[in-house]
N, C-alpha and C positions, 0 to 999 in steps of 0.2 A: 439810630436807637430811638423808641418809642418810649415817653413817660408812660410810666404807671398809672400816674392821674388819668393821661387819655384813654390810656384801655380801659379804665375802670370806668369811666364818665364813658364810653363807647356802651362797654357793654351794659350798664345800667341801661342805654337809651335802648339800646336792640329787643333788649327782654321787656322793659317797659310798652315798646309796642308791639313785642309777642302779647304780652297781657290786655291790651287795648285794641286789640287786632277785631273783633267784634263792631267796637263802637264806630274804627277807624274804617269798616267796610259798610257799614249803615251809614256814615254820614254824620254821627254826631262831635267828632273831632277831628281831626285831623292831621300829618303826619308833620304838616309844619309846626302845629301848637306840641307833639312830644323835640323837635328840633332846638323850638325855644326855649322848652322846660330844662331842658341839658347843657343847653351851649354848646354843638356839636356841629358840623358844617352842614350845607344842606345835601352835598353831594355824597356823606357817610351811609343816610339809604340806599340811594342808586348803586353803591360799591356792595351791599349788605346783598340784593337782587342779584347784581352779578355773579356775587361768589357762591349765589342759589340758598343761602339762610334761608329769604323770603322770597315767595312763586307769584306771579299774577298768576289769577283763579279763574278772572274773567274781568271786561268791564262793568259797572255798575254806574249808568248813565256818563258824567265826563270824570268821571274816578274810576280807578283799578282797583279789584280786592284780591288782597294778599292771603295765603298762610304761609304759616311757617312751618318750617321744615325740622324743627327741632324746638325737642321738649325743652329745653335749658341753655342759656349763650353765654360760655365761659370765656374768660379772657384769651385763650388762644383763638376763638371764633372772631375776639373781638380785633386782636390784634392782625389778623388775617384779612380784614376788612381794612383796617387802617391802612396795613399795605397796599392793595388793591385800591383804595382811595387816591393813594399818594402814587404810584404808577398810571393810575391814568390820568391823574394831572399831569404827571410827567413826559406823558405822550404827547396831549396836549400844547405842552410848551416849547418840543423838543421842534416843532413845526413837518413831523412826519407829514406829509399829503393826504388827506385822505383819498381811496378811492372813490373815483367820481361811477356814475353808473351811467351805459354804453346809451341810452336813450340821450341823456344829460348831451355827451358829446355830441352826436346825430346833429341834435337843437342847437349846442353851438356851429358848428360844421355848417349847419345851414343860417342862420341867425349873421354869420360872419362870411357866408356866399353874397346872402340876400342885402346886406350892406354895401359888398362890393359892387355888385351889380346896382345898385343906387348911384352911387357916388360916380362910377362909370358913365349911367345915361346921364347923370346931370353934368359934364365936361369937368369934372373933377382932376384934377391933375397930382401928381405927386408917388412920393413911397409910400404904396399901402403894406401893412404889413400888419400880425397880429400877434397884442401879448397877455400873455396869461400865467396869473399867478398861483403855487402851488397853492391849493384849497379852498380858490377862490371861485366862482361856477358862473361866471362872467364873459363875453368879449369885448374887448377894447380893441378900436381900428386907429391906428395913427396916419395925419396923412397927412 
């Protein structure tokens, strides 16, 4: 169950940077000084994007500009977000894998040949063997 208080402090923050949405794509504010005005987490935008409220437009030098997608952000918009907030922390923590992408492997695949073959011409002796942890995008050789 969600307070009240936070949907309300949610959606004040969402609409406040609907209405700021101008300054915050020129550059004269920014989307962390509305974060701090509210006491809101920082990750309550990013869920706001996801759940498509607000659209990247385009870049604008190393900033994004947003609009939004809606004339007015009522507490069910807001509380919709809070979900979406707290499920993907929840992903997060649950330690699902992510998927790694097939070039990533290739690079380890070879990265962890190319070792081998090190440790070989230099008279290396032992268990080589290789571990790898979920979501981690590393080789480690033990030997």
């Amino acid at each position: 169950m969600i307070k009240r208080e936070t949907i309300k402090r949610t959606r004040d923050f969402l609409n406040d940077v609907r209405v700021c949405l101008p300054q915050i794509n020129s550059g004269y504010i920014n989307i962390q000084d509305c974060i701090d005005a509210h006491n809101v987490s920082k990750a309550r935008f990013g869920a706001a994007v996801s759940v498509g409220i607000f659209e990247v437009v385009r870049r604008n030098g190393r900033r994004y500009a947003y609009r939004c997608t809606k004339l007015y952000i009522n507490e069910g918009d807001a509380a919709i977000v809070i979900r979406h907030e707290y499920n993907q922390a929840e992903r997060s923590k649950s330690g699902v894998p992510r998927q790694r992408s097939e070039g990533q492997e290739r690079y380890n695949e070879k990265l962890f040949n190319d070792v081998i073959r090190w440790l070989r011409n230099n008279k290396f002796e032992g268990l080589l063997y290789r571990t790898s942890l979920p979501g981690v995008n590393d080789v480690k050789v033990v030997v």
